[in-house]
N, C-alpha and C positions, 0 to 999 in steps of 0.2 A: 435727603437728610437735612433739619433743621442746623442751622447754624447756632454761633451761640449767644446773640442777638436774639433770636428766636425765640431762646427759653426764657427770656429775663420777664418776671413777675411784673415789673412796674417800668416804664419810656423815660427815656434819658431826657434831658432838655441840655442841650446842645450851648455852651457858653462860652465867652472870652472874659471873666471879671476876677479882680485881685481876690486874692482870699489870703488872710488873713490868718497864720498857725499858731497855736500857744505851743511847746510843745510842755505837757504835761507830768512826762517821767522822768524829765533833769532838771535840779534844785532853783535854776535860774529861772524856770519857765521861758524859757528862749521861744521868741518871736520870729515867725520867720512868711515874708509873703514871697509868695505864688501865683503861679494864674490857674483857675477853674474851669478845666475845659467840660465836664458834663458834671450834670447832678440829676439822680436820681430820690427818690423816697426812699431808699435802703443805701445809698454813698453818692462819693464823688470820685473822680480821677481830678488830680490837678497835675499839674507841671513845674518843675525843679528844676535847677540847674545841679544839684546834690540828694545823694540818695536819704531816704529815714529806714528806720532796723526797724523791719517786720514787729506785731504788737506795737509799737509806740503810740502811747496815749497823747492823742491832740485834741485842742479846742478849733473849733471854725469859725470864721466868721466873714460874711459876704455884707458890703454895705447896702444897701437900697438907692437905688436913685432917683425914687419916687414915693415922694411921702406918706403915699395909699399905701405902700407896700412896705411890709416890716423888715428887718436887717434878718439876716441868716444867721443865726447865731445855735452850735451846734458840738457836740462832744462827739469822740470816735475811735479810730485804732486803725492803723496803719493792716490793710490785707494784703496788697500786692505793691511790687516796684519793678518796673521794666526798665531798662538801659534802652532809650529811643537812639542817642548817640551820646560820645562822652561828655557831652554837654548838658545835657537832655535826659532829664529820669521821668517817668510817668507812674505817679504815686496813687495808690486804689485805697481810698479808708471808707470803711464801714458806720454807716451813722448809728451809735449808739443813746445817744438822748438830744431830743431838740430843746431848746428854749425860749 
């Protein structure tokens, strides 16, 4: 039986780098960083110490720390949030436009 790593269309790349949240659907656009633990070509998981409500529209943004390489800068939506512990939420958004 394949697992569900197995099925995934596109390989994570495996990360520890701040990221960067606008969040997009309350008035303030509230800022909030994170850390990036994988990013794929269809999302990321990051890590929170507080959960986001399923749908929430955020922006992304990963800095570079090499000038060859361009900043991550990305829109998206809140898919999944796991309870790691009460400290600890692991946030799944969906990349919906790069930039």
């Amino acid at each position: 039986m394949l697992n569900y790593d197995d099925k995934r269309n596109f390989y994570r790349m495996l990360l520890n780098s701040e990221v960067e949240l606008t969040v997009v659907d309350d008035e303030a656009n509230s800022k909030i960083f994170a850390t990036c633990r994988d990013l794929s070509a269809t999302g990321m998981a990051i890590e929170m110490s507080y959960p986001l409500a399923l749908d929430t529209q955020v922006r992304m943004k990963i800095d570079s720390l090499n000038n060859n390489v361009q900043a991550f800068d990305a829109s998206g939506k809140v898919v999944r949030v796991v309870e790691e512990n009460p400290e600890t939420y692991l946030v799944g958004i969906t990349i919906q436009e790069l930039d």
